[in-house]
C-alpha positions, 0 to 999 in steps of 0.5 A: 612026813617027817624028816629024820634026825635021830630017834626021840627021847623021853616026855616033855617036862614042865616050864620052869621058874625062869621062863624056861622052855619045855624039856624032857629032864631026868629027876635031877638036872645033870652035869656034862656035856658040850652045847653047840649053837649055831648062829649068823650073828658075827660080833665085833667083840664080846662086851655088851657094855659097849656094844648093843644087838644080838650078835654080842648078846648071845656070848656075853649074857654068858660070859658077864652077869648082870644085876638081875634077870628077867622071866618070860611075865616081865618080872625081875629076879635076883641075879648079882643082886640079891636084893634092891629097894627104891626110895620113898621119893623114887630118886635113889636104888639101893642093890644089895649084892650076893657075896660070893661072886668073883670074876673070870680071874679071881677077884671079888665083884664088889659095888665098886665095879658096879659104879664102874660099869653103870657109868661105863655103860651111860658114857658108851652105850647106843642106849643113851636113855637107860641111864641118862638119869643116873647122877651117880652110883654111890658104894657105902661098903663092898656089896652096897651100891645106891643109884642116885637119880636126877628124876624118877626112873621106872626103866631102870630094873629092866636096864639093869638086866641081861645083855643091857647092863653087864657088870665088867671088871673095873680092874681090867678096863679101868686102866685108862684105855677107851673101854669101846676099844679096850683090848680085853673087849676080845679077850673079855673077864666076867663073872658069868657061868661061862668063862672065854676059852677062845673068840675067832671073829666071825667063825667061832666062839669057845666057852667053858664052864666057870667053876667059881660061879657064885651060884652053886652047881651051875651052871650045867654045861661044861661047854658051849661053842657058838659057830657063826654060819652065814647061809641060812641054808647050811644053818638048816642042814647042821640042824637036820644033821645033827652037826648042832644043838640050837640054832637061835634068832632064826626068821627065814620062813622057808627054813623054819617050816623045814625045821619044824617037820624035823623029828628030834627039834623042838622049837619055841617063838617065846623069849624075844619079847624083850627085843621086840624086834618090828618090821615097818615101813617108815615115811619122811614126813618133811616131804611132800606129799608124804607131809599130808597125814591123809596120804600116810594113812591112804598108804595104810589102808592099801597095805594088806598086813595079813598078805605079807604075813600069810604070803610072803612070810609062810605064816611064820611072823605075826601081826604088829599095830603099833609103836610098842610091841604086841606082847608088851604089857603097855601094848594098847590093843585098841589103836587103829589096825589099818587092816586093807580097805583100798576104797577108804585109801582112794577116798582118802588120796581124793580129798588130800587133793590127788586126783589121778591123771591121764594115765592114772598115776597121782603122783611118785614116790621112792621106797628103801629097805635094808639090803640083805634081809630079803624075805623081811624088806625087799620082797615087802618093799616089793609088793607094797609097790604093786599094792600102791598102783591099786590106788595110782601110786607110782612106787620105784623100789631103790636099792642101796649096794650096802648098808652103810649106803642106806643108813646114810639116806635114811639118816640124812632124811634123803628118802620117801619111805622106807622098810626098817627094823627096829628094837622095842628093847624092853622098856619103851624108854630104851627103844621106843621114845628114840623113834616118836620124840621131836628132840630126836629128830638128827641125822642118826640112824635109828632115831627120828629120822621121820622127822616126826614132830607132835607136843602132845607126844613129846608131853606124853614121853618126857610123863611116862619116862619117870612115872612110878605107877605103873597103871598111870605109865599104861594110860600115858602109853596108851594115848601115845600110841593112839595119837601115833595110830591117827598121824601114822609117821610109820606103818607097822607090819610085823614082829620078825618071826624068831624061832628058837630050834633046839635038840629036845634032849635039851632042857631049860632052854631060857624064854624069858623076855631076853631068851638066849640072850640070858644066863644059859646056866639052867640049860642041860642034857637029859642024855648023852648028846 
């Protein structure tokens, strides 16, 4: 039986050109309204440029536009940029800009400030690789900016996209102060649909409409408001109250399977692709007996990834195999899955040398997880202890206090195994190469803190990182992943269920591979809310 929300309205509608989610529009789109969401993500601030993640993503893909976005196939589309055309050589891109484009005060966006940016962003962005080879940014004339490469760049269309490459004002932030902590960070001036009305860290964020936005009669909404709520629960009961419009980035499987019997929501698991966000479980391959390539793979086989899938996540995640994300265009399908096979981890255990003793046990290991996210670590973690005695493993599952606590373990290399999370960001150059490359290998949070090292691999990267042709940059990946498949630094468990719960009174919702962490000017109420 169904819960009651509110009466249903209309017939769904067709998809539209930007990877836009299903709704039920009227035979034009209409102006008006107010767009409350609702989210556990707090930001420190509201400059993507400076900050990655999800948390500044969501109001700053509305508050700053970038040079293009993407739809939901991976394709790009003009945005600031009108146009843009590599050279013959693959070493210079030209962009040419739209001309009617002003920031959030008045002034012209010009090519100047989008040298600004782009070397703003190289100089102070977690993403290193995005513009590590941009040498510079040249501007002929106002709305002309050539990128002049060190060595060919195939990542470099993506990076230009959405909460990756925000184009800010160099009059307000190139006033000498450090743009990480620059003061307008709070109190942002952009160019997006929606201009800043009011930020209250970790409570709420006001936005309106920007009536000079240079693309005409966008964008729909007058308003949107963005509440930071931290319970999982309350998120729930705003939804099924009515108290909400669209709750985003939503993984907890018990809530979704309530939200998802809610007459008056619809939902979609589509625009996350982009993020490729993976659960895994990541071993220290500098200690032994983890150093043993037969002990990680014996691991593997004795983790059964449709239980954590089925069981301990309702159904709600889906499968991963490999380094780079399933929905990915250069995912290779036919690397080893490791699917449960408990006789094969044994056999395995026997011949690394292992032999179980009086009381069964072969030896002992610590598994970490990331405090807070229970349902994707602790309760994984959790279970792959049990799962390991099958095959006389001790496992003692350590917790940390915060998160510091266990950033810190794991980035001095001070842990057996551990449960993470981490971003595929679109192209595997942003979020994949940080993980598998031995240059890497620092005491750094979400770098190689496995500690992995393999030539071949390293060959394989540094080749695919500037590779033009795309069906030669697919076969370089695909034996990447299947050389990571056979050595397995990591066990890949799942992509992170997120699910997007809206209001179906709204329509245009955005899937493309950034989801709500794009442009929301399409988005609009078929009726009155």
């Amino acid at each position: 039986m169904k819960l009651t929300r509110r009466i249903l309205f209309g017939a769904v509608a067709s998809v539209m050109a930007l990877g836009l989610a299903p709704g039920m529009p009227s035979a034009e789109p209409r102006q008006g309204g107010e767009l409350v969401i609702i989210s556990t993500q707090a930001p420190r601030h509201l400059n993507p440029a400076v900050q990655s993640g999800i948390a500044t993503g969501l109001p700053g893909t509305q508050i700053f536009a970038s040079l293009l976005r993407y739809d939901d196939e991976w394709n790009p589309h003009p945005y600031l940029a009108e146009s843009w055309e590599w050279s013959d050589d693959g070493l210079s891109l030209t962009v040419n800009l739209v001309q009617n484009a002003v920031f959030h005060d008045g002034e012209p966006i010009t090519s100047s400030d989008v040298a600004f940016s782009i070397m703003t962003i190289k100089a102070n962005h977690p993403f290193q690789t995005m513009f590590a080879p941009v040498e510079a940014v040249e501007t002929p004339d106002e709305h002309t900016a050539i990128f002049r490469l060190s060595q060919p760049h195939p990542a470099l269309l993506l990076a230009l996209s959405s909460a990756l490459s925000p184009i800010i004002p160099e009059h307000v932030y190139g006033d000498g102060q450090d743009v990480a902590n620059h003061p307008a960070n709070n109190e942002p001036v952009g160019s997006g649909p929606f201009r800043l009305v009011e930020f209250r860290a970790g409570e709420q964020i006001t936005l309106e409409r920007f009536d000079d936005f240079f693309i005409e009669g966008r964008p729909y909404l007058d308003r949107i408001v963005i509440r930071i709520v931290r319970d999982p629960s309350t998120l729930v009961l705003a939804m099924e109250a009515g108290e909400a419009d669209m709750l985003p980035f939503f993984t907890e499987s018990q809530g979704i399977r309530r939200l998802q019997g809610v007459s008056g929501l619809e939902y979609t698991t589509r625009g996350y692709e982009g993020i490729g966000a993976l659960n895994w479980l990541a071993f220290n391959t500098r200690r032994a007996p983890l150093d043993d390539v037969r002990v990680r793979q014996a691991i593997a086989y004795a983790v059964d990834r449709d239980f954590i899938i089925n069981a301990l996540h309702r159904g709600t995640s889906s499968p991963q195999r490999g380094p780079i994300i399933e929905s990915s265009p250069f995912f290779n399908p036919d690397i080893e899955a490791y699917d449960l096979d408990v006789d094969r981890a044994n056999a395995l255990l026997d011949e690394a040398g292992h032999a179980p003793g009086a009381n069964g046990n072969r030896f002992s290991l610590t598994i970490d997880y990331i405090p807070g996210s229970a349902e994707q670590q602790q309760n994984v973690a959790e279970y792959i202890r049990s799962q390991l005695r099958r095959v006389g493993i001790d496992v003692e599952v350590r917790a940390a206090p915060d998160f510091p606590t266990w950033a810190g373990r794991i980035a001095g290399g001070e842990f057996d195994m551990t449960m993470d999370l981490v971003f595929n960001w679109g192209d595997p150059v942003i979020g994949v190469h940080r993980t598998y490359l031995s240059s890497n290998i620092r005491p750094v949070i979400w770098s190689n803190t496995q500690g992995y090292a393999n030539e071949r691999v390293d060959a394989l990267l540094a080749e695919a990182a500037v590779e033009a042709d795309t069906e030669r940059r697919t076969a370089l990946y695909a034996e990447f992943q299947e050389i990571i498949a056979e050595e397995v630094p990591i066990y890949f468990l799942n992509v992170l269920p997120y699910h997007t719960f809206h209001d179906d009174r709204l329509t245009n919702i955005p899937v493309s591979i950034w989801g709500t962490m794009q442009s929301m000017d399409e988005v609009y109420w078929t009726e009155d809310r």
